[in-house]
C-alpha positions, -999 to 999 in steps of 0.1 A, spaced: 286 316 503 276 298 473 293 299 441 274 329 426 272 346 453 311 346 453 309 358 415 293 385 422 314 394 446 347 390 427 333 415 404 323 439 424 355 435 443 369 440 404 353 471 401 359 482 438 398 478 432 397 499 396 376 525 404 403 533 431 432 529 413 420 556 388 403 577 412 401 612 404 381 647 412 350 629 397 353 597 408 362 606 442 327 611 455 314 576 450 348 557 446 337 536 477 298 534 467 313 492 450 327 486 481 302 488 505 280 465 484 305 445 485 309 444 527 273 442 526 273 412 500 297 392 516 301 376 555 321 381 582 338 346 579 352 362 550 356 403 552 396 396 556 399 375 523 382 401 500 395 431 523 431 421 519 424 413 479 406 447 479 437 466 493 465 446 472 447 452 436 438 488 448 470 496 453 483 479 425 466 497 400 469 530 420 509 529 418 519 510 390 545 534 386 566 516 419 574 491 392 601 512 375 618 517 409 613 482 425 591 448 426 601 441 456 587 475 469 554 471 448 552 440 462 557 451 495 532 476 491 505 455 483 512 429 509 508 462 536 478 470 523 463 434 523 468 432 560 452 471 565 418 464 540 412 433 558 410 451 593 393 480 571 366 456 552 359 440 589 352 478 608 325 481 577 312 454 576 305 463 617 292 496 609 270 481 583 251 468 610 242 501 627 207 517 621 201 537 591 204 571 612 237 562 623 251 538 593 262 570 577 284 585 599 298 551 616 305 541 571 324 580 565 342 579 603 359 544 592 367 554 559 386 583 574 399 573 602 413 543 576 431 571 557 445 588 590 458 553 603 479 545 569 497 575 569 511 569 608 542 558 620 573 542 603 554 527 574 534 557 569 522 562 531 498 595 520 496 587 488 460 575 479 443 595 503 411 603 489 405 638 497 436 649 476 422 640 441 406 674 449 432 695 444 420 718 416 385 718 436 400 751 451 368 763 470 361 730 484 394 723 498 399 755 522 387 738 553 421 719 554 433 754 572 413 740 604 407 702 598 436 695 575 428 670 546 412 649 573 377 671 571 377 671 534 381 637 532 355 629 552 333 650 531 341 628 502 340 601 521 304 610 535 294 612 494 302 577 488 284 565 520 250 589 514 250 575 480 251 540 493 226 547 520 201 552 488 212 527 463 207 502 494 167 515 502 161 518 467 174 478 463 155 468 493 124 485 478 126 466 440 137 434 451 103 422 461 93 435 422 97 401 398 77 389 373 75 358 347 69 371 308 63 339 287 56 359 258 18 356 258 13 398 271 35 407 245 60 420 270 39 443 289 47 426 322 86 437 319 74 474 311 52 474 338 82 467 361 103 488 348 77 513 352 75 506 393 111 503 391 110 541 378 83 547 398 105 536 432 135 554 422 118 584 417 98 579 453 131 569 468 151 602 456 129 627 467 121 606 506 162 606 505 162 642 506 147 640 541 169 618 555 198 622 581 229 607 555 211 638 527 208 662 549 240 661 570 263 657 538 245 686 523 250 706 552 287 694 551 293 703 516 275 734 519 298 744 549 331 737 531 321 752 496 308 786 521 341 786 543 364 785 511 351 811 492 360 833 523 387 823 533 397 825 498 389 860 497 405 872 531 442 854 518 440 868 488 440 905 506 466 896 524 487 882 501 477 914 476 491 936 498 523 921 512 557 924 498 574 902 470 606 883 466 617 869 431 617 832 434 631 806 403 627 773 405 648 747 381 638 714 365 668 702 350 652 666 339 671 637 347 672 611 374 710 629 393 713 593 410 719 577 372 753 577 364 794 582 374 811 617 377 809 623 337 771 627 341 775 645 374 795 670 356 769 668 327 742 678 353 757 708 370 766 725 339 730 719 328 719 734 359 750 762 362 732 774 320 698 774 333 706 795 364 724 819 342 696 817 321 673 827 344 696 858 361 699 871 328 661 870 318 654 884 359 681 903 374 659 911 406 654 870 415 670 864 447 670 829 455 678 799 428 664 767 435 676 731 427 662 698 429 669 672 458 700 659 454 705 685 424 747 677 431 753 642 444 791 645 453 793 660 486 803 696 483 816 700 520 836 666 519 854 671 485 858 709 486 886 701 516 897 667 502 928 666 480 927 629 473 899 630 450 910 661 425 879 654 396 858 657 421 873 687 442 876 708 411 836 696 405 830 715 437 851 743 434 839 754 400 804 752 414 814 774 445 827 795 425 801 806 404 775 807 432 800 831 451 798 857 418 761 857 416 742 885 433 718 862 442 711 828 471 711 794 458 693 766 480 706 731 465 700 697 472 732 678 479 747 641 500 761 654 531 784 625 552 792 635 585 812 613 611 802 582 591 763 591 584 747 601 554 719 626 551 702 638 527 704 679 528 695 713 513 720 741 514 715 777 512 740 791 498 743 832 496 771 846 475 801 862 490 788 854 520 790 815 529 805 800 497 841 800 498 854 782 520 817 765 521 800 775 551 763 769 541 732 768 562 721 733 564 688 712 567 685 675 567 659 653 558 637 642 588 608 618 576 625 596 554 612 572 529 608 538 543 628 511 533 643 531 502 656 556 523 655 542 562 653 513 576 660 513 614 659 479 626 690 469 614 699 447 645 662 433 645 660 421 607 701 419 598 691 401 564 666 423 553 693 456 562 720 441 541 694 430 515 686 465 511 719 480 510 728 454 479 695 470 463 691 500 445 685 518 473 706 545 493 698 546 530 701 577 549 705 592 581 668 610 597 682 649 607 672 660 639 658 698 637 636 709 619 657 740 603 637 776 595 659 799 562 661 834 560 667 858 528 656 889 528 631 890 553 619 863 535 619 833 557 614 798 546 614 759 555 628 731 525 609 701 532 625 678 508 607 654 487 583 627 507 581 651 532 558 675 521 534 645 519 527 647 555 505 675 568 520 670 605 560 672 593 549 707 572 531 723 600 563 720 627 583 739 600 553 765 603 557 764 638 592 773 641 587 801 617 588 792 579 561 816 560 565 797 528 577 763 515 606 758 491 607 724 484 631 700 466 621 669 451 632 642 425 605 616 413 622 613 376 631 574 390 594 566 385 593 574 349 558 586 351 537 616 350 511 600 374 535 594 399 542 631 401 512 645 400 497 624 427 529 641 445 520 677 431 483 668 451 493 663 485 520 697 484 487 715 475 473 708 505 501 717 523 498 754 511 463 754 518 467 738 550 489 769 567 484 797 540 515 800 529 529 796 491 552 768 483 579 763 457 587 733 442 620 727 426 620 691 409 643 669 387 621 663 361 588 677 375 561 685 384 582 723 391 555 745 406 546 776 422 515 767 449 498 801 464 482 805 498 450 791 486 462 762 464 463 779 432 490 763 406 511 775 380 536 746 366 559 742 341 559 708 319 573 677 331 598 654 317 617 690 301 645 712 307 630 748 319 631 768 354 600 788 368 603 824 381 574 835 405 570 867 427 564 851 465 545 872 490 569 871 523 543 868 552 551 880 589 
């Protein structure tokens, strides 16, 4: 390509990599319109080199907010996404080629199947999928109880290819259109142009309407906006009629990983005034919840450990107080067992299973990669021991998938990057859970955008299974999520607590 050529394509690939990294509900619907002009623009010889810059700026403007937990890990990010844009940009530029019949569905199919791909296996990452920038678009979002996000997001996905499939006939159709104005018409032959130009567009928007890309999308869209408003309806009876349990969630706002036993302390006496707090403005709540990792010194190790006394009396106090209350606490806490660390919820249910501790336990599965897991320790040594001299803590993955019970009331505790994936959520559903209490802690990122993209993909897991979730978190976003998506939230980055009434589903 010659040296404009390559211009135009940096900026389009400037605008490509923006408009993605502030997608939102608008912007959603033609975020990958720049894109495909871009595929189209450039050659094969060179789909990896603006793929792979495509997918490293993308994602660099997408989660800036990596930056206040690592550059290495933003740097790692963008490096994995060079490598999957530049197989991405290359399956485009391949479906570019088809006919205009079956361009559209070959353009949304890649796009999708894109998203599926980058959320798979060890490495897998849902944040960015574009389907979850809907998440207030309640209607529109129902069909995830049959096609998860995946048929919403090829929806959107199916926007941004139908409205390339346009903008591309109307170009073809204005390109022949030039003219040369020396001045001597007084202009006219630029308004005549702009006149066809008008005149083409127009022509080209209404023959559009008879095309396959229009009509199928409309027919799409249709479907979806149809299917959610009943399915909206028939949850909603259900939920109307079905029994309640009192449900508080606390945001306690602070990072619990920051800090020696002094803040420790500092933290569960925050949390201890806010549950009492909450007990005295509801006596009928029933179960408490606190963040991931709420209490960082492991209860069930220093309860029975003299040699530590600061830290045993930590515990005891804590014990306790949940052994006086008339109600169930579910905490996150660091649980070593026989060496391993895992990263757990307890449910503890006063006078029952608090002193000695004997609470019901569930360990995190899908942990986060490299901050949290990294299993190839014999494979890459250096990169292991690397990570274990970072600021990182790395876990060990549990091994069931563990179903609570209060009441009747019977619930799963995915906790934090967990309820990210619509596969992990759906096993808890299996075995059982009718709603979601989860437990998370994104206060390390510093940023409200960081939790709200976070806040989008638990949505989806309500709507997915029609069940309500919970979400306790350090510094937000603290939620309630109903069966159909609904949210009521309290404010991030502040001390408060939530108390919802939670349908309990058979």
């Amino acid at each position: 390509m010659d040296v404009k050529k390559h211009s135009e394509c940096v900026v389009l690939l400037l605008i490509s990599s923006c408009l993605f990294g502030i997608s939102n509900s608008f912007t959603a619907w033609f975020v990958f319109v720049p894109v495909l002009f871009l595929v189209k623009k450039i050659t094969f010889k060179f789909t990896w080199l603006y793929g792979g810059l495509y997918g490293s700026l993308s994602y660099l403007f997408y989660v800036t907010w990596l930056f206040n937990y690592s550059k290495l890990a933003m740097a790692g990010v963008c490096l994995l996404y060079f490598f999957y844009c530049a197989i991405l940009f290359f399956a485009l530029k391949c479906a570019l080629q088809c006919g205009e019949k079956t361009k559209f569905f070959f353009i949304a199919g890649v796009f999708t199947f894109y998203e599926f791909l980058k959320t798979q296996g060890f490495l897998g990452f849902s944040y960015g999928i574009n389907a979850y920038t809907q998440y207030k678009n309640i209607f529109f979002i129902q069909t995830s109880d049959f096609g998860g996000v995946w048929f919403a997001d090829f929806v959107l996905n199916a926007s941004s290819a139908a409205i390339f499939c346009f903008l591309e006939r109307f170009c073809e159709r204005t390109s022949a259109l030039s003219y040369v104005n020396d001045g001597s018409d007084g202009g006219n032959s630029q308004k005549n142009v702009i006149f066809k130009q008008w005149q083409i567009f127009y022509r080209c928007f209404f023959d559009f309407f008879k095309t396959v890309p229009c009509i199928m999308f409309v027919a799409l869209l249709a479907f979806s906006y149809i299917y959610g408003i009943c399915r909206i309806y028939s949850v909603d009876k259900i939920t109307l009629n079905a029994e309640k349990i009192v449900v508080a969630a606390i945001q306690h706002n602070t990072d619990p990983w920051k800090g020696g036993l002094d803040f420790y302390k500092s933290d569960v006496n925050n949390l201890i005034a806010l549950s009492k707090e909450v007990m005295q403005r509801e006596q009928d709540v029933k179960i408490l919840v606190w963040p991931e990792t709420a209490v960082v010194p492991p209860i069930l190790k220093h309860y029975f450990d003299e040699a530590d006394t600061e830290r045993k009396q930590l515990v005891t106090e804590l014990l306790e107080f949940f052994n006086e209350a008339d109600c169930a606490f579910l905490i996150g806490n660091f649980n070593p067992i026989q060496g391993d660390d895992y990263n757990s919820v307890f449910l503890f249910e006063g006078k029952k299973n608090t002193i000695p501790p004997r609470p019901t336990t569930y360990s995190k599965m899908h942990l986060v990669p490299f901050s949290e897991y990294f299993p190839y320790k014999k494979q890459f040594p250096r990169i292991y021991e690397a990570l274990l001299g970072g600021d990182t803590h790395l876990w060990t993955p549990g091994t069931e998938r563990v179903v609570f019970e209060v009441s009747g009331f019977t619930f799963a505790t995915p906790i934090c990057f967990e309820d990210t994936f619509g596969s992990d959520c759906k096993q808890f559903v299996k075995n059982g859970a009718r709603a979601f209490l989860n437990v998370s802690n994104d206060a390390w990122s510093k940023s409200r955008r960081c939790q709200k993209q976070h806040l989008q993909t638990a949505v989806f897991r309500s709507v997915e299974n029609h069940i309500p979730t919970v979400r306790s978190t350090a510094s937000g976003v603290t939620a309630y999520i109903d069966t159909a998506g609904r949210v009521v939230s309290i404010p991030e980055f502040s001390k408060g607590y939530l108390i919802v009434e939670v349908p309990i589903l058979r």
